[in-house]
N, C-alpha and C positions, 0 to 999 in steps of 0.2 A: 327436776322431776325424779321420784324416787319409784322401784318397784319395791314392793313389800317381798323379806326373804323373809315368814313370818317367825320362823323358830330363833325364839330367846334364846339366849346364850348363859344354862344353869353353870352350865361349865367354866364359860369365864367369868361368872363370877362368883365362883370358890376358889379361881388362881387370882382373888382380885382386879381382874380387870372390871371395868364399870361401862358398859354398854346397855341399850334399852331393848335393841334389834340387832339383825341382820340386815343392810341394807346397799342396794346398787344403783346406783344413775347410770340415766341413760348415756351418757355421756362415757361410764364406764362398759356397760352390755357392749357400746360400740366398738371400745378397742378393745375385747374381746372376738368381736365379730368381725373385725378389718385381720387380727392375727386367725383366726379359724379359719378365714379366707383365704390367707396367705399358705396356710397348712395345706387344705382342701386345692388350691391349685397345683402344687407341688405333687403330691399325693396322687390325684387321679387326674391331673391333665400334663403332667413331666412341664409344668410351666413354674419358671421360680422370678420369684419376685426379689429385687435387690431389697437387704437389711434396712437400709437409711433410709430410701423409700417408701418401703415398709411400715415404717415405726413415723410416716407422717400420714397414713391413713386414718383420719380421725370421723366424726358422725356427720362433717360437712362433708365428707367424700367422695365423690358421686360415684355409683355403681360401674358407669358407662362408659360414655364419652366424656374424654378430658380430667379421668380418677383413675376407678379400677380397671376400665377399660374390660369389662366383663363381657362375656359373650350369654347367649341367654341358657346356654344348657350349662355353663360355667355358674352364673349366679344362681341358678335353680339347685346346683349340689352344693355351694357354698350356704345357700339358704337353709338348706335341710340338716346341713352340717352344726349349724348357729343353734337349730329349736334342741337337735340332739344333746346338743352339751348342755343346754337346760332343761334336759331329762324330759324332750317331748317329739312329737311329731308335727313337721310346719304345718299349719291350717294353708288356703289358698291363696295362691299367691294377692298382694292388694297393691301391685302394682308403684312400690319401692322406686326410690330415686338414688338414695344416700346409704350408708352406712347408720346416719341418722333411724334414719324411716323402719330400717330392718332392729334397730335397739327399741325405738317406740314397740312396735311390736311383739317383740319379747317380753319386754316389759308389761305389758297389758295380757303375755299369754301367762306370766307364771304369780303375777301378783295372789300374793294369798294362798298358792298353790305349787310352791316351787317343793319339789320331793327327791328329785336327784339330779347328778351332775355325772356327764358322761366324757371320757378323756384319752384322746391317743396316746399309747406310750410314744417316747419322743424314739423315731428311727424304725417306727413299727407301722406300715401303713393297713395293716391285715384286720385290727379287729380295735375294739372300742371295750373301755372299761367302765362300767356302771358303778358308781357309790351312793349312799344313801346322803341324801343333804344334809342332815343332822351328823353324818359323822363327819364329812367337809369342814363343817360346822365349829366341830369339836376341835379337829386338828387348827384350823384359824386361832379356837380360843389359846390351845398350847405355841404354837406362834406367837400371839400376841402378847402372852409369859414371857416370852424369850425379850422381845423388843422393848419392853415396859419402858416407860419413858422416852424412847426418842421424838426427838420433835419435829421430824419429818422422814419419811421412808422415798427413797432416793431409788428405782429402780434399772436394770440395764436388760433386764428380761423379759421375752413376750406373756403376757397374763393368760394362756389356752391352755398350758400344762397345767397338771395338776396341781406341783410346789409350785411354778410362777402365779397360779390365780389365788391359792392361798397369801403368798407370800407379798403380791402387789395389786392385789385387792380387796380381799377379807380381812387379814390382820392390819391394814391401813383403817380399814372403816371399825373393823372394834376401839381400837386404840384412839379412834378419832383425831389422827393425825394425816396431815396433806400427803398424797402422795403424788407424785411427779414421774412422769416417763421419762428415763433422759437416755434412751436407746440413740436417739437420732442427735444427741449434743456430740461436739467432738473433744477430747479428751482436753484440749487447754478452755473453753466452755463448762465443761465439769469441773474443771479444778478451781476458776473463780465461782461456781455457782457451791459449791459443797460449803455447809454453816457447822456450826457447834450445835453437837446434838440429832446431827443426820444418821441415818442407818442406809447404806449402800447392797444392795439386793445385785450379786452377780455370779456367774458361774467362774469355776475356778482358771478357765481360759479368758475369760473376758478379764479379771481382775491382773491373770500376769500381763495381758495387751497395756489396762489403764497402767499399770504399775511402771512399765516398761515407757510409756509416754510420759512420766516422771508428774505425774497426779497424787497430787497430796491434800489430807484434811485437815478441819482445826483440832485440837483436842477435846477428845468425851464424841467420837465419831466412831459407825460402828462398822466392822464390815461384814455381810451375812453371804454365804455361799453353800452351792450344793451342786448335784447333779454327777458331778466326778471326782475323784479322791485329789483334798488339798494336799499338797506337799510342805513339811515343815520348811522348806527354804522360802515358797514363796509368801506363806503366813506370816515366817520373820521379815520379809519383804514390805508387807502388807503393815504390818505394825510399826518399821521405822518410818512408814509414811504418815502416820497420825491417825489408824484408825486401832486406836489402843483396846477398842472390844470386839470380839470375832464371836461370830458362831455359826458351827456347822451346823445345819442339816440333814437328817438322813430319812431317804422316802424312797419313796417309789408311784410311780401312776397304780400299777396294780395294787400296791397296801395303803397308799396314803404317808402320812409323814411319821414313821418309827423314833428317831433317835434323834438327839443333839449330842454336838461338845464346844468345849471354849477353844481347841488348841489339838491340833495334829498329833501332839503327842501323849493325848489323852484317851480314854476309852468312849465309849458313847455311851449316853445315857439314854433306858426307853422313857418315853413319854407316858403320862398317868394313864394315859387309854390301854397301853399294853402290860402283861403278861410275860415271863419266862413260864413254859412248860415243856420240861427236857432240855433238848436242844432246840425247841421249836419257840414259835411265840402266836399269843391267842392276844384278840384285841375284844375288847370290854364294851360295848355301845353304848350311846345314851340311853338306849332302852334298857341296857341289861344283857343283853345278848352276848354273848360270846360266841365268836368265831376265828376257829386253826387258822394260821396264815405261813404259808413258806416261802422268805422275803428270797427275792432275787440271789442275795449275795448269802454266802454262811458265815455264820453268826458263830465268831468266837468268847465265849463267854469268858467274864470275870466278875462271877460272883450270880445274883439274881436279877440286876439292874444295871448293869454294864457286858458291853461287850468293844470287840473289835470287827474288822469285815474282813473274812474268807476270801476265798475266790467266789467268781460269779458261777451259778450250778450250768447256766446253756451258753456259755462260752464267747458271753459278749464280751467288750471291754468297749470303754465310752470316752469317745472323743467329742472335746468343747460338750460335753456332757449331753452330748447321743449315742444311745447304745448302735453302736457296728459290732456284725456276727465278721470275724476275716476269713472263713471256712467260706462261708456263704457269697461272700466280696472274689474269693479266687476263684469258685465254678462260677461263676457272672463270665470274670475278663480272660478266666480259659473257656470259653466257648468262640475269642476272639479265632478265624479259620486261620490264624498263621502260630499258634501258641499249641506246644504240645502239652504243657502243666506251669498251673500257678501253685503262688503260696504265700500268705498274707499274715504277715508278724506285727507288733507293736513295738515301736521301736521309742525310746525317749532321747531329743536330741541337747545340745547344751543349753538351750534356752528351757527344759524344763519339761515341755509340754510331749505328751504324748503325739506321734504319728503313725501312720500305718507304711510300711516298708514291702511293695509288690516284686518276689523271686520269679521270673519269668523266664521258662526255659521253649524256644524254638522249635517247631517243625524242621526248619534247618538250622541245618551246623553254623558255628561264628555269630559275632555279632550282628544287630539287625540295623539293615540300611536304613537310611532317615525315613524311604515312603513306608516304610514299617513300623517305624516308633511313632511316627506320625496317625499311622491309620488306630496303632493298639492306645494311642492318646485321646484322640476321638472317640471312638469305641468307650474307652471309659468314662469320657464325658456325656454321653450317651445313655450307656448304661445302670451307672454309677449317681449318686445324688452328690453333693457338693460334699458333706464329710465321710461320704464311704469311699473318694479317689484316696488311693496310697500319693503318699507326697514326695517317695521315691523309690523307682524303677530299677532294679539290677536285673540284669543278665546273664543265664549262664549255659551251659551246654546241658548240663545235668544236675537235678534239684535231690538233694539226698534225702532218704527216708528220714522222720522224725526219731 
């Protein structure tokens, strides 16, 4: 059963792609709606759902007893949550069983009438980002440019963000190629299921995990990443494993998808919808429209059509490709009553990956006895979400100005 997303794609086919529509199965609406679930609990009930588990929530899933295990004022914000990202407000409840139940629905609210799509940035639970469907849209067709010819799109990421629903749901359905969730496969699992002519959809933490579980592909396999800065070692990494074509990504929830490149050590390119003007960059709409945009990061330019990425302007930096504020993370775990001042750095360790590294200085003097590291451990599991805990704790007497 399909919904109608009724806007033609002019766009993809001036970049050659050949599609008739936009289009979603319910089957897809659902694990979108099982991951906005998954979101919406975390978010407003501090309740977190294990990954694996996760990533088997599918439209047979039952909301209640023996699935989600939902509560009723739990399903009631997960529900409103679901119409929101398809740019609407839930009609009355009609008394849902499944994941299933709550995808029919959607499906029936936006057929013929889908107009926008609504997106949390990842690590931001404050506010919700609106875009017009048609540019969703647009950015899918420039996507689906990117992947031309794979012959199957292979993903490891939840489809509710913004890049992951482009990237493992719309450019699968223009391209008219299978796509496969294989969040929930385990890395020797992926490594016999991956064919000649896959494209592997992962953040650039997840690929050093598979890489590091010694996962390899056939030749003419692709590998696509975004979310956090690749590092040319583990792209070399990534390529003696057999996935001889790479491409980055570069977006944002709030602009949509800016830039590509083949290789870390190349510049990015903007995509046909954008604009250099000044330092800045304006996006082009399907209609015509033009509108300023000031992407997260600063835009080092090389030329009209390339650039590099600055630093971020509000001082995030993105672990497993979620933005963490660590200003914001040390007044959290200094309000612990035995912490006189934090201080929360990014530290990169020899495996590669970025970490967050918590300077903790005492109320008292000396190091802190175990029922103390113990209670500021807690505390942070408490307060803290799973990738805003620092991964390692120093102590000292006294934390020196910056």
């Amino acid at each position: 059963m399909g919904a109608g997303l009724t806007a033609n794609s002019q766009a993809a086919r001036e970049r050659g792609v050949e599609l008739k529509a936009f289009s979603l199965t319910t089957d897809q609406i659902a694990s979108i709606a099982a991951a906005l679930a998954v979101d919406e609990l975390a978010v407003r009930f501090d309740r977190h759902v294990d990954t694996l588990k996760a990533a088997t929530w599918s439209a047979q899933t039952p909301l209640f007893d023996g699935g989600a295990d939902l509560s009723l004022e739990e399903a009631a914000a997960c529900r409103a949550r679901i119409f929101r990202f398809f740019g609407g407000e839930a009609p009355p409840a009609a008394g849902a069983k499944s994941f299933g139940d709550w995808a029919a629905e959607v499906a029936a609210r936006i057929s013929g009438r889908l107009a926008a799509f609504s997106f949390h940035a990842a690590g931001d639970s404050a506010s919700e980002v609106e875009h017009d469907a048609d540019m969703i849209f647009a950015d899918a067709a420039s996507a689906a440019n990117l992947l031309y010819g794979r012959r199957r799109i292979l993903s490891l990421v939840a489809p509710h963000g913004l890049i992951g629903f482009i990237l493992s749901i719309l450019t699968p359905n223009l391209l008219e190629a299978p796509v496969i969730d294989v969040r929930k496969t385990t890395p020797d699992e992926l490594k016999k299921f991956l064919a000649f002519g896959d494209a592997l959809v992962a953040t650039p933490s997840l690929w050093r995990y598979i890489i590091a579980q010694g996962v390899f592909a056939p030749d003419n396999s692709m590998a696509v990443y975004f979310g956090e800065p690749m590092t040319p070692e583990l792209s070399a990494e990534i390529r003696k494993a057999g996935f001889g074509a790479q491409r980055e990504i570069y977006g944002s929830t709030e602009d949509g998808l800016i830039g590509w490149r083949d290789s870390p050590s190349d510049p990015f390119a903007l995509f046909d919808q954008w604009r250099r003007v000044g330092d800045g960059v304006v996006r082009i709409c399907p209609s015509g429209r033009a509108i300023e945009k000031t992407p997260m990061d600063i835009l080092v330019w090389e030329g009209e059509r390339r650039f590099r990425l600055g630093g971020r302007r509000d001082g995030a930096v993105q672990i497993g490709a979620v933005n963490v504020f660590p200003a914001r993370i040390a007044q959290k775990i200094a309000e612990h009553p035995e912490i006189a001042e934090c201080r929360v750095a990014v530290s990169r360790h020899a495996g590669g990956a970025d970490r967050l590294v918590a300077t903790i200085a005492l109320k008292r003097a000396g190091p802190p006895p175990e029922s103390v590291a113990r209670s500021i451990d807690s505390w942070c599991r408490q307060k803290l979400r799973a990738y805003e805990r620092p991964r390692v704790y120093n102590f000292t007497d006294l934390i020196e100005p910056n």
